[in-house]
PyMOL Python script that loads the backbone (N, CA, C, O; Angstrom):
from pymol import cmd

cmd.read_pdbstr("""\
ATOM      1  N   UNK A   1     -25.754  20.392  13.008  1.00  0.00           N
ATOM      2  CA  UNK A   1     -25.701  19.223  12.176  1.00  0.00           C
ATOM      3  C   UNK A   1     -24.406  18.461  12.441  1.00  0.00           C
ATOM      4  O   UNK A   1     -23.372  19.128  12.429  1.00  0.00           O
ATOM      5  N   UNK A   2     -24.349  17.548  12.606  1.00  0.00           N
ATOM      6  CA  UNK A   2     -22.904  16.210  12.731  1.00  0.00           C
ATOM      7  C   UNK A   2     -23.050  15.683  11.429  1.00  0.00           C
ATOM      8  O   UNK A   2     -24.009  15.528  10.672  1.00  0.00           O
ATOM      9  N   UNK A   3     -21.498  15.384  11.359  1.00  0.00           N
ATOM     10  CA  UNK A   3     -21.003  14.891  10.481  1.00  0.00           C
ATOM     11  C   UNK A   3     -20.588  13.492  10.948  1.00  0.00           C
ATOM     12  O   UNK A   3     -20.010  13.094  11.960  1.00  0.00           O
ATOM     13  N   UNK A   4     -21.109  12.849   9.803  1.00  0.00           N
ATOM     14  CA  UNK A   4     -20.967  11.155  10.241  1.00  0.00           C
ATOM     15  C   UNK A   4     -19.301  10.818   9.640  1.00  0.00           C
ATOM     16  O   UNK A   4     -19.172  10.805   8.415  1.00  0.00           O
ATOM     17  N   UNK A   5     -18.219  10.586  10.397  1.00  0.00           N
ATOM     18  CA  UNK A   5     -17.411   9.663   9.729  1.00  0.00           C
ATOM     19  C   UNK A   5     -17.289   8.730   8.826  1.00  0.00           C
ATOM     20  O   UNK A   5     -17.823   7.648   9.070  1.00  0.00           O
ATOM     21  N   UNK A   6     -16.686   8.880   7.778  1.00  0.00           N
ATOM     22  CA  UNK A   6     -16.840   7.917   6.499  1.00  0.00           C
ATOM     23  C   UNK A   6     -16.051   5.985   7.321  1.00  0.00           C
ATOM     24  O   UNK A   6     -15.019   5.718   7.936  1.00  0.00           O
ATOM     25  N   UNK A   7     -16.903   5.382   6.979  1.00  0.00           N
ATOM     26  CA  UNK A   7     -16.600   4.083   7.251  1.00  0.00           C
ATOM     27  C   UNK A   7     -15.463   3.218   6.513  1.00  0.00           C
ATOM     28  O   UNK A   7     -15.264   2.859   5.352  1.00  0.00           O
ATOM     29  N   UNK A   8     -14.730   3.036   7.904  1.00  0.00           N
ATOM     30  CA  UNK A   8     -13.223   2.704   7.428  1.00  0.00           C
ATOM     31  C   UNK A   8     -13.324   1.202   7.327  1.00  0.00           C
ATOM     32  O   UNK A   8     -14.104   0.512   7.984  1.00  0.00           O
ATOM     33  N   UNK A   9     -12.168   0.627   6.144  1.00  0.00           N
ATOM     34  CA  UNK A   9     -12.055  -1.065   6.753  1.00  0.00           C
ATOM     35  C   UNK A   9     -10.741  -1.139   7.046  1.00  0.00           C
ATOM     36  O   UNK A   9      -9.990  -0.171   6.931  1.00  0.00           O
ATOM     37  N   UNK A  10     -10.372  -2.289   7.444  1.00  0.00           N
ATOM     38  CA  UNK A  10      -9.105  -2.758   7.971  1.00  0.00           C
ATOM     39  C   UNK A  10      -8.671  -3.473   6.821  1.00  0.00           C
ATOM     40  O   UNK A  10      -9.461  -4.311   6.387  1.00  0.00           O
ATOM     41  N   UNK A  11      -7.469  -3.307   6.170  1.00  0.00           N
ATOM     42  CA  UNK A  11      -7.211  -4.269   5.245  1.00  0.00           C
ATOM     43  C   UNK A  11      -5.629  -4.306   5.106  1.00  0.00           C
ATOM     44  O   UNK A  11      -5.005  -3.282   5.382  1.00  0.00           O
ATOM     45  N   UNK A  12      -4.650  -5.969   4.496  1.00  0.00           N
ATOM     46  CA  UNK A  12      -3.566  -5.721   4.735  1.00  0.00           C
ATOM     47  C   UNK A  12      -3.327  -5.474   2.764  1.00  0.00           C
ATOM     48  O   UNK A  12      -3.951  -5.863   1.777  1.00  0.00           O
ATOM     49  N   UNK A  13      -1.964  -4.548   3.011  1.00  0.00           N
ATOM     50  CA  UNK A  13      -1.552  -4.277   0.907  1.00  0.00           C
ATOM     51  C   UNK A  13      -0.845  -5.357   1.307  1.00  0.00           C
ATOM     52  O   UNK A  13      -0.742  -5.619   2.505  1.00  0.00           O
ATOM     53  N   UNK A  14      -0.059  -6.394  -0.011  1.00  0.00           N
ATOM     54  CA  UNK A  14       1.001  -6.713  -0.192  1.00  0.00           C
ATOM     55  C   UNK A  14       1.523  -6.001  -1.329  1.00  0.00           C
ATOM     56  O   UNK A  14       0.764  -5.744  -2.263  1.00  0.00           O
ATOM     57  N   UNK A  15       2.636  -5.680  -1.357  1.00  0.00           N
ATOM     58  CA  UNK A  15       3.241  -5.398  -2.495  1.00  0.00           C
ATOM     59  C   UNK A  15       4.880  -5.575  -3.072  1.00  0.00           C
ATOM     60  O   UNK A  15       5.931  -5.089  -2.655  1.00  0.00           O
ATOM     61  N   UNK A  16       4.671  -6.219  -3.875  1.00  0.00           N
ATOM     62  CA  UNK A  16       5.691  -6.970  -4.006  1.00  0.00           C
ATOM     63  C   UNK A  16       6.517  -5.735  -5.173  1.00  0.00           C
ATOM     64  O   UNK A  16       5.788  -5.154  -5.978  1.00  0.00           O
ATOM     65  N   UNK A  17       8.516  -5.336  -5.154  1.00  0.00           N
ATOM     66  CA  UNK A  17       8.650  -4.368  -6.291  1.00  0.00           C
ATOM     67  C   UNK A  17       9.923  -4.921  -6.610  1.00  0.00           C
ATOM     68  O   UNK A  17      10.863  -5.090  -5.834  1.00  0.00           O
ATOM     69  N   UNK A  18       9.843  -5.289  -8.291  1.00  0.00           N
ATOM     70  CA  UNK A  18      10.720  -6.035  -8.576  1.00  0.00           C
ATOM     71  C   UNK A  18      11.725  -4.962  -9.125  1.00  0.00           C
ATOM     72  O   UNK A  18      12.893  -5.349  -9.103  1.00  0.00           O
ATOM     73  N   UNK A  19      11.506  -3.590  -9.651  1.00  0.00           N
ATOM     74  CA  UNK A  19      11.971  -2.622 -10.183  1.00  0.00           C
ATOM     75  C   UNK A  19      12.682  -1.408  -9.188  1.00  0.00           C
ATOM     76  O   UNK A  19      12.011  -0.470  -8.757  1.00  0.00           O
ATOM     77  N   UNK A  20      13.792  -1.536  -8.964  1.00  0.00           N
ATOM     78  CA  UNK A  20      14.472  -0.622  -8.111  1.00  0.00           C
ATOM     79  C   UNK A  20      14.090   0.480  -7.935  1.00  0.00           C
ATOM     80  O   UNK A  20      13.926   1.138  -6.907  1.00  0.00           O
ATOM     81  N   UNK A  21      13.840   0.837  -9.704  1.00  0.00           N
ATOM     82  CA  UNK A  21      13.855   2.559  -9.491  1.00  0.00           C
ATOM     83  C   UNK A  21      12.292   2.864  -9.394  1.00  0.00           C
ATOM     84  O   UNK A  21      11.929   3.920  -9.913  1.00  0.00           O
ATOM     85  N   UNK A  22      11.147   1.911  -8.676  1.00  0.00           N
ATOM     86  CA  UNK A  22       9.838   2.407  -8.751  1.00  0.00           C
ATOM     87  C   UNK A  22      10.164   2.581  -7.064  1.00  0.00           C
ATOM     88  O   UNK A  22       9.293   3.142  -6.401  1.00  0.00           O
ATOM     89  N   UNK A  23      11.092   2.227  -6.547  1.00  0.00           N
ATOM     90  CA  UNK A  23      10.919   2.528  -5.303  1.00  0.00           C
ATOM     91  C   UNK A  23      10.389   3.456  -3.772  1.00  0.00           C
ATOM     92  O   UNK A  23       9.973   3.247  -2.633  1.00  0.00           O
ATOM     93  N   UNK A  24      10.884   4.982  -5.044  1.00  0.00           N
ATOM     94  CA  UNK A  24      11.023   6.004  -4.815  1.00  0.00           C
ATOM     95  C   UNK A  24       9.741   6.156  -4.672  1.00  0.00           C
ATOM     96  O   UNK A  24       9.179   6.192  -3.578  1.00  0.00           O
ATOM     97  N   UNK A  25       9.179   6.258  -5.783  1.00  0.00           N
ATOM     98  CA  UNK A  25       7.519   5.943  -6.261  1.00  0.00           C
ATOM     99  C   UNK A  25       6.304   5.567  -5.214  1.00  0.00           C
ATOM    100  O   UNK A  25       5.306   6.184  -4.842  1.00  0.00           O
ATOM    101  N   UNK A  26       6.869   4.220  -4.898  1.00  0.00           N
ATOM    102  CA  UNK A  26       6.053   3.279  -3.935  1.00  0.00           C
ATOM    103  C   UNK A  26       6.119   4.049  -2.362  1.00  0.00           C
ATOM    104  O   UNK A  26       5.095   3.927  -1.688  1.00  0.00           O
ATOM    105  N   UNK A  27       7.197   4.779  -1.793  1.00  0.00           N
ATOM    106  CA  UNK A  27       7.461   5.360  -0.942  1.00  0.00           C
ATOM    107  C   UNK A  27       6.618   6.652  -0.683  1.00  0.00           C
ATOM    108  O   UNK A  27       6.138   7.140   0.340  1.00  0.00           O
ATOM    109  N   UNK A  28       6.622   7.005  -1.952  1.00  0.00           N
ATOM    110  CA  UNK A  28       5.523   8.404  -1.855  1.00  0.00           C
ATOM    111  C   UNK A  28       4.490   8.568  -1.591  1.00  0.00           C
ATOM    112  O   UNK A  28       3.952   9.434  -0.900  1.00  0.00           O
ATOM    113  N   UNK A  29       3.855   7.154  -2.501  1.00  0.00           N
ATOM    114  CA  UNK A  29       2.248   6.682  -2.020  1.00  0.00           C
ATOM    115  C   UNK A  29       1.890   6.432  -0.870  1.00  0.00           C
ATOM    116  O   UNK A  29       0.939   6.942  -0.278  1.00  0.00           O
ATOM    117  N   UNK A  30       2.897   5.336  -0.332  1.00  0.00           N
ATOM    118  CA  UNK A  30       2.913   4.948   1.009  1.00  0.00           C
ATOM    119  C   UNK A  30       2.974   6.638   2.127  1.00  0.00           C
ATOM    120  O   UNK A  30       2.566   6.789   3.279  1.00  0.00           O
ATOM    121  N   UNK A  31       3.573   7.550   1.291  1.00  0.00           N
ATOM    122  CA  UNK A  31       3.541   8.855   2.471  1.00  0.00           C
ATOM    123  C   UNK A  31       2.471   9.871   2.565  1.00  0.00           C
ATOM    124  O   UNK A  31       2.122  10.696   3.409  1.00  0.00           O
ATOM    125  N   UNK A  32       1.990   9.426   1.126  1.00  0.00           N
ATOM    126  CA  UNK A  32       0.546  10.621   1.196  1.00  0.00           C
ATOM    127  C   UNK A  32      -0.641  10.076   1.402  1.00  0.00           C
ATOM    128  O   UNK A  32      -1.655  10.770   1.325  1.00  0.00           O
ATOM    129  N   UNK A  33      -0.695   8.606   1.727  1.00  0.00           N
ATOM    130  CA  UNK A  33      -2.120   7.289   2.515  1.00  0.00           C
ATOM    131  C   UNK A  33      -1.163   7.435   4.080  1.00  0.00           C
ATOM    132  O   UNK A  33      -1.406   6.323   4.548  1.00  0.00           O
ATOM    133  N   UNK A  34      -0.451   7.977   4.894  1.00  0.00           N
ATOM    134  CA  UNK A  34       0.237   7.876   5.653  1.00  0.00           C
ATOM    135  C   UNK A  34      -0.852   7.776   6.620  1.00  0.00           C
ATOM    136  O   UNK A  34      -0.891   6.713   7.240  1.00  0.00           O
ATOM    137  N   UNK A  35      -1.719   8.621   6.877  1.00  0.00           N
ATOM    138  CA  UNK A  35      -2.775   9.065   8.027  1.00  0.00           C
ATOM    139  C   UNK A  35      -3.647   7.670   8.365  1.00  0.00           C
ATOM    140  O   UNK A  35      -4.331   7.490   9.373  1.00  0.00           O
ATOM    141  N   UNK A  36      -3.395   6.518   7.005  1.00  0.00           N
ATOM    142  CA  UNK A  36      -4.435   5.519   6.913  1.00  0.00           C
ATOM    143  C   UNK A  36      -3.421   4.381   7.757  1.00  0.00           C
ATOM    144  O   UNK A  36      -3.884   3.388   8.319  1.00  0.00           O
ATOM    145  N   UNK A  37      -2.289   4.651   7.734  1.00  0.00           N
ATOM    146  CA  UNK A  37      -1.777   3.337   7.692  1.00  0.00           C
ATOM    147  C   UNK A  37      -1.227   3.420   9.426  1.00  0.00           C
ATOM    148  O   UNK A  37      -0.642   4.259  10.111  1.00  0.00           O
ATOM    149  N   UNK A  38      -1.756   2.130   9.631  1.00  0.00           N
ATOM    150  CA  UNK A  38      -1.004   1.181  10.984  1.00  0.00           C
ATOM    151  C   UNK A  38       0.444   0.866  11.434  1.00  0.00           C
ATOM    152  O   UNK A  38       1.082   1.230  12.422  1.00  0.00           O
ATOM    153  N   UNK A  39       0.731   0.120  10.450  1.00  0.00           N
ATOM    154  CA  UNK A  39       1.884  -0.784  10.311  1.00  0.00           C
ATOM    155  C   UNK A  39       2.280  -1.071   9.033  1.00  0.00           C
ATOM    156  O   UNK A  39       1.560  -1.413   8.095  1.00  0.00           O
ATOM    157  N   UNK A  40       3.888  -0.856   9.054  1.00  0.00           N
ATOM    158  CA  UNK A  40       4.444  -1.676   7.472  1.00  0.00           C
ATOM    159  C   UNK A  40       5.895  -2.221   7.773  1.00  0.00           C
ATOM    160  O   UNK A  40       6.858  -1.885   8.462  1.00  0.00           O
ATOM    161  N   UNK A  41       5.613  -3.067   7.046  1.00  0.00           N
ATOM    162  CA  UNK A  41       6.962  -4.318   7.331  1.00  0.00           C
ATOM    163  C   UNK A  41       7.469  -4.321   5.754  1.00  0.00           C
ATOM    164  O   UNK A  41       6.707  -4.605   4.829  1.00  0.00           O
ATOM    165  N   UNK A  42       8.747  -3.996   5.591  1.00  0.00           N
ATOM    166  CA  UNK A  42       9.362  -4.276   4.396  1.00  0.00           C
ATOM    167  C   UNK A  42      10.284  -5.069   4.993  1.00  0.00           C
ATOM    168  O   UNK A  42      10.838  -5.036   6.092  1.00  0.00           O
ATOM    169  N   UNK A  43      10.379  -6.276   3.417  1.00  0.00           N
ATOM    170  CA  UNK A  43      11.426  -7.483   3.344  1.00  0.00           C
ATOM    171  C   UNK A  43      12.603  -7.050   2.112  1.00  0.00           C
ATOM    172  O   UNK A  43      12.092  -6.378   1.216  1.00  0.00           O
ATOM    173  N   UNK A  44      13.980  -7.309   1.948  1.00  0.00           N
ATOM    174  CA  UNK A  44      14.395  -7.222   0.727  1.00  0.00           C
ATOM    175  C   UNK A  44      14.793  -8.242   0.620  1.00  0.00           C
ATOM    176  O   UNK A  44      15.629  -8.553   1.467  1.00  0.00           O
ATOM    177  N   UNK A  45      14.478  -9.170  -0.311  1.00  0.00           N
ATOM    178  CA  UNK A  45      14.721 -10.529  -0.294  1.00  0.00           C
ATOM    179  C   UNK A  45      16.004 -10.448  -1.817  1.00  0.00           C
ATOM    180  O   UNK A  45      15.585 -10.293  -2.965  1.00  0.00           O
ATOM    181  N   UNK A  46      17.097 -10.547  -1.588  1.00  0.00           N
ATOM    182  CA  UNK A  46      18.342  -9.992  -2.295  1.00  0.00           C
ATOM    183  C   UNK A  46      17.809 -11.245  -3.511  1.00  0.00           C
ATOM    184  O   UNK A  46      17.264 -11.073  -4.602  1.00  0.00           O
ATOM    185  N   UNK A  47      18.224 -12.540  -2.802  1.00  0.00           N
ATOM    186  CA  UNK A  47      18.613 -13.774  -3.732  1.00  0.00           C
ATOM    187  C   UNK A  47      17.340 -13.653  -5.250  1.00  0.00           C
ATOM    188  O   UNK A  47      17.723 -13.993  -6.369  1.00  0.00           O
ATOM    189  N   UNK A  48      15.998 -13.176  -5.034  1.00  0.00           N
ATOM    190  CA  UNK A  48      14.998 -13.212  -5.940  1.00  0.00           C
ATOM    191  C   UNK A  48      14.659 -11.771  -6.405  1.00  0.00           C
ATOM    192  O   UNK A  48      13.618 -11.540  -7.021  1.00  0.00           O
ATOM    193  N   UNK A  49      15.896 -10.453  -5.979  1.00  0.00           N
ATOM    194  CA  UNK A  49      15.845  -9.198  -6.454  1.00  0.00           C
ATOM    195  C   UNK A  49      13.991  -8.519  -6.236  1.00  0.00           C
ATOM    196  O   UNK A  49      13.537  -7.746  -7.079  1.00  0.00           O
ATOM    197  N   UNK A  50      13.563  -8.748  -5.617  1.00  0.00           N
ATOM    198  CA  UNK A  50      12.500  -8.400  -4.989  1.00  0.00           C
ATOM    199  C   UNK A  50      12.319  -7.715  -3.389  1.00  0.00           C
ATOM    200  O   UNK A  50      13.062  -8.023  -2.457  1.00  0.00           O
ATOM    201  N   UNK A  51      11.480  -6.989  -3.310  1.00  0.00           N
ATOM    202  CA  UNK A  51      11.122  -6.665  -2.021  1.00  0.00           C
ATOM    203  C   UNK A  51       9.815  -6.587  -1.784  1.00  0.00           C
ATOM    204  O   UNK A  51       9.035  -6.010  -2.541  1.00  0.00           O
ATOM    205  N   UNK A  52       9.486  -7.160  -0.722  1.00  0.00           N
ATOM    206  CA  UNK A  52       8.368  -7.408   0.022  1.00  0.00           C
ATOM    207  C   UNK A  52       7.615  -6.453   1.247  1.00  0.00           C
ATOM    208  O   UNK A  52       7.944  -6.539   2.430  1.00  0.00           O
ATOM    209  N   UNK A  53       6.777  -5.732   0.849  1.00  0.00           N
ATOM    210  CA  UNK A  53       6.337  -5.088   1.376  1.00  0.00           C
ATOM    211  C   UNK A  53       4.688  -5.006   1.887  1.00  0.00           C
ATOM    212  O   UNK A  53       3.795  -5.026   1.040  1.00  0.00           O
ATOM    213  N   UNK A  54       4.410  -4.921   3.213  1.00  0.00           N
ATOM    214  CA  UNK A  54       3.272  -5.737   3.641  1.00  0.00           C
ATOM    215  C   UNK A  54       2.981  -3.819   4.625  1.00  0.00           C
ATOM    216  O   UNK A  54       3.724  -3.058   5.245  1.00  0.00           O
ATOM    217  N   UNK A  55       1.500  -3.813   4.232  1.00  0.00           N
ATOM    218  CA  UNK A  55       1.397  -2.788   4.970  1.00  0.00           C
ATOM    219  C   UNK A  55      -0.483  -2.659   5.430  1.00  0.00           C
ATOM    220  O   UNK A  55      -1.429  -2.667   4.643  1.00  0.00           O
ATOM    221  N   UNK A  56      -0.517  -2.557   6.829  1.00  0.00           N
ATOM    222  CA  UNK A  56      -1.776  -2.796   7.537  1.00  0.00           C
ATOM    223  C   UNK A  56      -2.757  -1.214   7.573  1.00  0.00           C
ATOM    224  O   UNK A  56      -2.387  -0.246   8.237  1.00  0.00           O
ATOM    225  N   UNK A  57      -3.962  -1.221   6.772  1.00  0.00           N
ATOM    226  CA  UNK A  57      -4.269   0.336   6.335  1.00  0.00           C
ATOM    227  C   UNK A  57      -5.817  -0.075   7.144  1.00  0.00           C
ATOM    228  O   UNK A  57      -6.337  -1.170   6.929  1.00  0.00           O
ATOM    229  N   UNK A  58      -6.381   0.828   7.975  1.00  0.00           N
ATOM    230  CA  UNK A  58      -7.694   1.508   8.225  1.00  0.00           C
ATOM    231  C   UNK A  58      -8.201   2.961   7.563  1.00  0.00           C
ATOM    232  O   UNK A  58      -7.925   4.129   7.836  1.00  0.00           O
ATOM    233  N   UNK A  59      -8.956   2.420   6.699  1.00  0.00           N
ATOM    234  CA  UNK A  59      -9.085   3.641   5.833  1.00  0.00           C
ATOM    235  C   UNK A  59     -10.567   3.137   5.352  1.00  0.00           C
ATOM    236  O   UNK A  59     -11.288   2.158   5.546  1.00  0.00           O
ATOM    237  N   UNK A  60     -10.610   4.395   4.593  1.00  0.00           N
ATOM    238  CA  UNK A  60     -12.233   3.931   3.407  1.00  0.00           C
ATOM    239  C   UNK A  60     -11.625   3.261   2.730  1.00  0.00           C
ATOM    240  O   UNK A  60     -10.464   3.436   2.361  1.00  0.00           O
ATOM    241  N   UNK A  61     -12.481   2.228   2.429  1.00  0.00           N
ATOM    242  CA  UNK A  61     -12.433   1.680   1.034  1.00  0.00           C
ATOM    243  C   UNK A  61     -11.880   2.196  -0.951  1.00  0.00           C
ATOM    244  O   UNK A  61     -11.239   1.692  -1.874  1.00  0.00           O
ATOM    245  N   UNK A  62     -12.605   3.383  -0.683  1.00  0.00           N
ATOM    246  CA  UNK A  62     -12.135   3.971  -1.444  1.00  0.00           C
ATOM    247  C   UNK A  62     -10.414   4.334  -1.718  1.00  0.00           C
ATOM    248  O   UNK A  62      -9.732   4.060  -2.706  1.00  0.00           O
ATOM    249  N   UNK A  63     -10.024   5.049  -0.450  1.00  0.00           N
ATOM    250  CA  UNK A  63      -8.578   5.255  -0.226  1.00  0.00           C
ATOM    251  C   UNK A  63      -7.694   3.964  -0.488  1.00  0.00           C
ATOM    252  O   UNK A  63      -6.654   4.080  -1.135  1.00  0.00           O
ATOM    253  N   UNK A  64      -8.036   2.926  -0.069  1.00  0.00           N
ATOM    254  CA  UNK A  64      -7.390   1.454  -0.277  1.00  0.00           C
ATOM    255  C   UNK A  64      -7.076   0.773  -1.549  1.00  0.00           C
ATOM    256  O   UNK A  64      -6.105   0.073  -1.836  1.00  0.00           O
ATOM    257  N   UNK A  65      -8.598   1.297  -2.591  1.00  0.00           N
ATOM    258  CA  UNK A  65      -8.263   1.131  -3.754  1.00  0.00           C
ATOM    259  C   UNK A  65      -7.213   1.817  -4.598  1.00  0.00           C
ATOM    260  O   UNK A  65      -6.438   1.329  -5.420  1.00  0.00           O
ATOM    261  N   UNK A  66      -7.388   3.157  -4.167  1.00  0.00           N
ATOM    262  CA  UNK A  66      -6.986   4.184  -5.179  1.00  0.00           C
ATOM    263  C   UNK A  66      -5.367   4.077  -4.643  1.00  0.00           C
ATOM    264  O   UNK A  66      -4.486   4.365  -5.453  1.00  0.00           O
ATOM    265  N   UNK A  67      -4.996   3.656  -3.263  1.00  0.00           N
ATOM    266  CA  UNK A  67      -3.148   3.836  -3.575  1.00  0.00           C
ATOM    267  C   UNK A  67      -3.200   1.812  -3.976  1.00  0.00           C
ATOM    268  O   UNK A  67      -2.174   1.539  -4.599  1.00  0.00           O
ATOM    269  N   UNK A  68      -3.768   0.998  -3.835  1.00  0.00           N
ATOM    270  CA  UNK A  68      -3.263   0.008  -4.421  1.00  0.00           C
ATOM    271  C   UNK A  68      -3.256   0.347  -6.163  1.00  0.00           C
ATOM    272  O   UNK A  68      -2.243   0.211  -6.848  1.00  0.00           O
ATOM    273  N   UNK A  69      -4.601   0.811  -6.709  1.00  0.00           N
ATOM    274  CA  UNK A  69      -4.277   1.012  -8.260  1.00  0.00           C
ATOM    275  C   UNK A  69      -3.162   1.609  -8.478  1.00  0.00           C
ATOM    276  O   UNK A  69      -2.269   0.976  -9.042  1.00  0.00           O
ATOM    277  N   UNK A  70      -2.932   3.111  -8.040  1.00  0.00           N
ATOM    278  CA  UNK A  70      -1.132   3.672  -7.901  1.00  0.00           C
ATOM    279  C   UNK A  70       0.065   2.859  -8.153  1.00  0.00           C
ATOM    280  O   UNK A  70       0.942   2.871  -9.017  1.00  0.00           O
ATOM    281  N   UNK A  71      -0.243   1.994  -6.887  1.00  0.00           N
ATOM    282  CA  UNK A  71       0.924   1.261  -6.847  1.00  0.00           C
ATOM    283  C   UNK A  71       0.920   0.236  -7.867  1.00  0.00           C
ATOM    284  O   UNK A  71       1.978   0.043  -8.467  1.00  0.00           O
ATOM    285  N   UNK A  72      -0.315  -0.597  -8.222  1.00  0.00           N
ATOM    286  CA  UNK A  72      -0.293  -1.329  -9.690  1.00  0.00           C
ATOM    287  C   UNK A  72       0.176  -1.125 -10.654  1.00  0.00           C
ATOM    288  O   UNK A  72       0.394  -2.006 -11.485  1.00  0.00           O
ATOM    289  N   UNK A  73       0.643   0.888 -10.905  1.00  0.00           N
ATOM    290  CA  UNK A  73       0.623   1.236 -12.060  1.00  0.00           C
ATOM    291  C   UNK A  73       1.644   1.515 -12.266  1.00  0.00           C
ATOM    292  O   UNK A  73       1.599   2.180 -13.300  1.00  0.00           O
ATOM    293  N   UNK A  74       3.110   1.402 -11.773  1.00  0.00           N
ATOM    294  CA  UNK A  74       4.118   1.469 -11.525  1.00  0.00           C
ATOM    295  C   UNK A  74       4.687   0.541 -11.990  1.00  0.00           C
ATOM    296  O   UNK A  74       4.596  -0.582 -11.495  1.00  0.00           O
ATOM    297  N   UNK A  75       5.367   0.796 -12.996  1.00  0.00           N
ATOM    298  CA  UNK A  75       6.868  -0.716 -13.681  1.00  0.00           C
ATOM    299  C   UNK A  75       7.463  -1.062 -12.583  1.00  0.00           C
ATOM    300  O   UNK A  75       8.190  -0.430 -11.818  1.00  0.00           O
ATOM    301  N   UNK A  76       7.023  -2.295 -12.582  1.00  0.00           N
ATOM    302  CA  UNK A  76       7.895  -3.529 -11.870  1.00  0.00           C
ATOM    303  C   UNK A  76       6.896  -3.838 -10.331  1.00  0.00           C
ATOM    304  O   UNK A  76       7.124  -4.777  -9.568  1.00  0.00           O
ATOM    305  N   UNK A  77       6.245  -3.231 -10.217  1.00  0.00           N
ATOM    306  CA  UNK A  77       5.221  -3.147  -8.630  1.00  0.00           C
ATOM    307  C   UNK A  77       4.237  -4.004  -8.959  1.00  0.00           C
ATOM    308  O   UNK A  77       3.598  -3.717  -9.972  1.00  0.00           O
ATOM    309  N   UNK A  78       3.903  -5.120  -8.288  1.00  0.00           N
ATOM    310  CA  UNK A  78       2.710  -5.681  -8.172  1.00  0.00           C
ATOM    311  C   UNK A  78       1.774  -5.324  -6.661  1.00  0.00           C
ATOM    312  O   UNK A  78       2.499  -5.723  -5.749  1.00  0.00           O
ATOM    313  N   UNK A  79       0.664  -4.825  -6.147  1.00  0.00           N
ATOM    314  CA  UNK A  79      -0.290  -4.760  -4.981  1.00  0.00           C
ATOM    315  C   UNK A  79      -1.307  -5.406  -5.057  1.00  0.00           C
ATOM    316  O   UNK A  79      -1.880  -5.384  -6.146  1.00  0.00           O
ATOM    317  N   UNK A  80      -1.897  -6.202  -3.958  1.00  0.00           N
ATOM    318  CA  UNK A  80      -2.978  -6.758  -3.890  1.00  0.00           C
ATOM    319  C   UNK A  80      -3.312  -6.288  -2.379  1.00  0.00           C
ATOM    320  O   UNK A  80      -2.512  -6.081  -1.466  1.00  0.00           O
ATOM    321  N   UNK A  81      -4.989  -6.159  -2.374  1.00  0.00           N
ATOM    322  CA  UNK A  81      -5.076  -5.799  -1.251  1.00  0.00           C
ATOM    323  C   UNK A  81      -6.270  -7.509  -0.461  1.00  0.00           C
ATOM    324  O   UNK A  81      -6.904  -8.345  -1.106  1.00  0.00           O
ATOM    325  N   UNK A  82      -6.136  -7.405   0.718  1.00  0.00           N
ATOM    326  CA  UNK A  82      -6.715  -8.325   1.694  1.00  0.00           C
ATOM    327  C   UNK A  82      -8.166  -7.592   2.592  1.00  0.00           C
ATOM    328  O   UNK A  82      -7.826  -7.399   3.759  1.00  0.00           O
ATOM    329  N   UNK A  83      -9.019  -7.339   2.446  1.00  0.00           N
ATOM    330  CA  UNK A  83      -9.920  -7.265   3.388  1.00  0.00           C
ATOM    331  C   UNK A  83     -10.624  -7.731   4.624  1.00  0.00           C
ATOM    332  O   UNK A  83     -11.137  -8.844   4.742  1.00  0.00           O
ATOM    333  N   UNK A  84     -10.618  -7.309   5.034  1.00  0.00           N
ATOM    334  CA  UNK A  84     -11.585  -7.815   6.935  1.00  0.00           C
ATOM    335  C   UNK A  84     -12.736  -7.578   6.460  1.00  0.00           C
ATOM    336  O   UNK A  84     -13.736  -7.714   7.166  1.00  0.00           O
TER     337      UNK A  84
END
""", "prot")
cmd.dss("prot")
cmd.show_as("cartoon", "prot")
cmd.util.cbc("prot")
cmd.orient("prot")
């Protein structure tokens, strides 16, 4: 019997973290979706105390949701995700 691979999409997070100390936080998520992810570009944009964080994930769908909700749920973190 084969096992069919679960069907991945391509999608980019943004996530924007206005809260210093969720940082730690956001880092973790980002390390345990690690296997999903492509590429990530962090910005620290000093003057508006924000950082910008853009990260390119092939994964299930499922997986995409569940670390953007994570990261939603975090004081001071906003994520939105982009789909292909």
């Amino acid at each position: 019997m084969s096992e069919q691979a679960e069907e991945t999409r391509l999608a980019v997070l943004s996530i924007l973290v206005e809260a210093r100390e969720s940082a730690s936080a956001v880092n973790a998520y980002l390390s345990e979706y690690g296997a999903y992810i492509v590429g990530r570009m962090g910005i620290p944009y000093r003057e508006k105390g924000v950082s910008v964080i853009s990260v390119v994930l092939d994964a299930p769908l499922g997986a995409i949701n569940a670390l953007s909700g994570k990261l939603g749920k975090l004081p001071g973190v906003s994520a939105k995700s982009l789909f292909r």
